[in-house]
C-alpha positions, -999 to 999 in steps of 0.1 A, spaced: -299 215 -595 -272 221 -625 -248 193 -635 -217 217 -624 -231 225 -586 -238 181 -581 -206 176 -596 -189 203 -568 -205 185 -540 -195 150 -553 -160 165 -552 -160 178 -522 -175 146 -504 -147 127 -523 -120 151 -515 -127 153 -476 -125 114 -479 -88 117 -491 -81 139 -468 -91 120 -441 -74 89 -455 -43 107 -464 -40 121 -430 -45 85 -413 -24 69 -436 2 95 -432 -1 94 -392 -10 54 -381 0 40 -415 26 12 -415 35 14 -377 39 -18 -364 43 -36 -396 71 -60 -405 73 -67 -443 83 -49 -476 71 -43 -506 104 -50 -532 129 -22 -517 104 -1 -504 98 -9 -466 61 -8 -453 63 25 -435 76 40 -467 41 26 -488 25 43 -468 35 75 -467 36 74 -508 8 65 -507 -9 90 -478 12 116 -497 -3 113 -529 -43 106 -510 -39 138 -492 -26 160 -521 -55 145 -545 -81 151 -518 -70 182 -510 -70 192 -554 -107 178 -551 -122 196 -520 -104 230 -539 -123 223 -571 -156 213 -557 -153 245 -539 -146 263 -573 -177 244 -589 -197 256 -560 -191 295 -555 -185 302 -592 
């Protein structure tokens, strides 16, 4: 198996994990949670944070596709 077609499929495992933590920590994330983080209230981590998991998955699983078909 080439370098390039491994490499896809570890990017594609690794960007369907950020998508499915993105989208949980987007959707349950910091509901139910007293506290803050400096200024920054829980609920608002969270969606930073499931923000930037999602978009980063979804970058992977597009590039591991790439690797894959090309």
């Amino acid at each position: 198996m080439p370098a390039f077609r491994a490499f896809g499929i570890l990017l594609i495992l690794a960007g369907l994990a950020g998508l499915a933590f993105g989208t949980y920590a987007l959707l349950r994330g910091g509901r139910g949670q007293h506290g803050r983080i400096g200024s920054i209230p829980e609920r608002g981590v969270h969606l930073i944070a499931g923000t930037r998991m999602f978009l980063v998955g979804a970058l992977s699983l597009g590039a591991g596709i790439y690797l894959l078909v090309r």
